[in-house]
C-alpha positions as CSV (number, residue, x, y, z in Angstrom):
1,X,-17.2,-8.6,1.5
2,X,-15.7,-11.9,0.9
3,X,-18.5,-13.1,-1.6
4,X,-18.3,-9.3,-3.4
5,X,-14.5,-10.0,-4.0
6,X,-15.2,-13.3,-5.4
7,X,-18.2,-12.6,-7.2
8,X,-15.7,-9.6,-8.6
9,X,-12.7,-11.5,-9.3
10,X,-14.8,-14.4,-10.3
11,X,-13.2,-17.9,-11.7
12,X,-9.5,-17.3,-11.5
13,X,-7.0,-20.0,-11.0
14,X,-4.3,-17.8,-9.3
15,X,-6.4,-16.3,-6.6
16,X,-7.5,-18.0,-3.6
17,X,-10.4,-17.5,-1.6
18,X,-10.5,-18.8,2.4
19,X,-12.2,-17.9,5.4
20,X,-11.0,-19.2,8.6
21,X,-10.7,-18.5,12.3
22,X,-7.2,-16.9,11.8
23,X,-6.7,-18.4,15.3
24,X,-6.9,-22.3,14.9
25,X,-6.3,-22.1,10.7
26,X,-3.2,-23.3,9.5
27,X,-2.4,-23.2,6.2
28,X,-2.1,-26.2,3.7
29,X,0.8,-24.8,1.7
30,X,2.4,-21.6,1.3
31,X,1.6,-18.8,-0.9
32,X,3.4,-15.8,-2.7
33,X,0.9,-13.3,-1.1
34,X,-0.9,-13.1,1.9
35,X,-3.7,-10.1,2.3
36,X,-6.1,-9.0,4.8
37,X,-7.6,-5.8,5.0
38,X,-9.0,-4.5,8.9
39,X,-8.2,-7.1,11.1
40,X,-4.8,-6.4,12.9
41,X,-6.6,-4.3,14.4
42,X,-8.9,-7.2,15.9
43,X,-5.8,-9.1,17.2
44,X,-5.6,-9.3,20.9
45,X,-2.4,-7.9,22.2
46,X,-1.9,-11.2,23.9
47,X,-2.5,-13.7,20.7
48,X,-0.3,-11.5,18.4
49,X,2.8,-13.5,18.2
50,X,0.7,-16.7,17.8
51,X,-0.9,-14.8,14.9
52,X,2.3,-13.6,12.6
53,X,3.5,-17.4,13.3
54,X,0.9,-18.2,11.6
55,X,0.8,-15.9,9.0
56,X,5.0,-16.1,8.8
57,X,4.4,-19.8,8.2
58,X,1.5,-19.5,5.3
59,X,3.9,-17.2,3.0
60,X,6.5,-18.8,0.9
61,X,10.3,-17.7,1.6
62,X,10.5,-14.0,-0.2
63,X,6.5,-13.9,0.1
64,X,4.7,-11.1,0.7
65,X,2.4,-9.4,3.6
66,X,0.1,-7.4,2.7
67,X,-2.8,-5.4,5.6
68,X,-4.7,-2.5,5.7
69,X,-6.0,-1.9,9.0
70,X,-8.6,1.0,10.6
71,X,-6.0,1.7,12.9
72,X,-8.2,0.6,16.6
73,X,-6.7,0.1,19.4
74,X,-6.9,-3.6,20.1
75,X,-5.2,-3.0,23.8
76,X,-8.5,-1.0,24.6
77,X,-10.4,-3.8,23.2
78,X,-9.2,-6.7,25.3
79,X,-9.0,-4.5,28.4
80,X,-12.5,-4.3,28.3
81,X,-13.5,-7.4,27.5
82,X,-10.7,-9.0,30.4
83,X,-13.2,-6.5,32.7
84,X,-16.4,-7.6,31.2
């Protein structure tokens, strides 16, 4: 999906292309808009606050957050995988 979106939007100086692990990224200045589209849904219960920190700290002051999300239960998930 990440090389559809680029190959879409192709050479634009405004937009912004990165993929990271969300979880040891941070971010090398701030930007107007931050988007992600199904994966809060991904976030363990127990890394969430350690997650919007780090998104908090990525968008400028009066920024914006933007997320779609499936909707999973990520609780379910990382009871499971605690038991696996």
């Amino acid at each position: 999906m990440h090389d559809q979106a680029q190959h879409k939007i192709g050479e634009d100086p405004r937009v912004r292309f990165l993929q990271a692990d969300i979880f040891s990224w941070r971010a090398d200045r701030q930007y107007d808009v931050v988007f992600f589209a199904n994966w809060l849904s991904h976030v363990p219960p127990s890394r969430f606050d350690s997650f919007w920190k780090t998104v908090e700290a990525a968008v400028k002051p009066g920024g914006r957050i933007f997320f779609v999300d499936e909707g999973r239960d990520a609780v379910w998930r990382q009871m499971i995988s605690e038991t696996s």
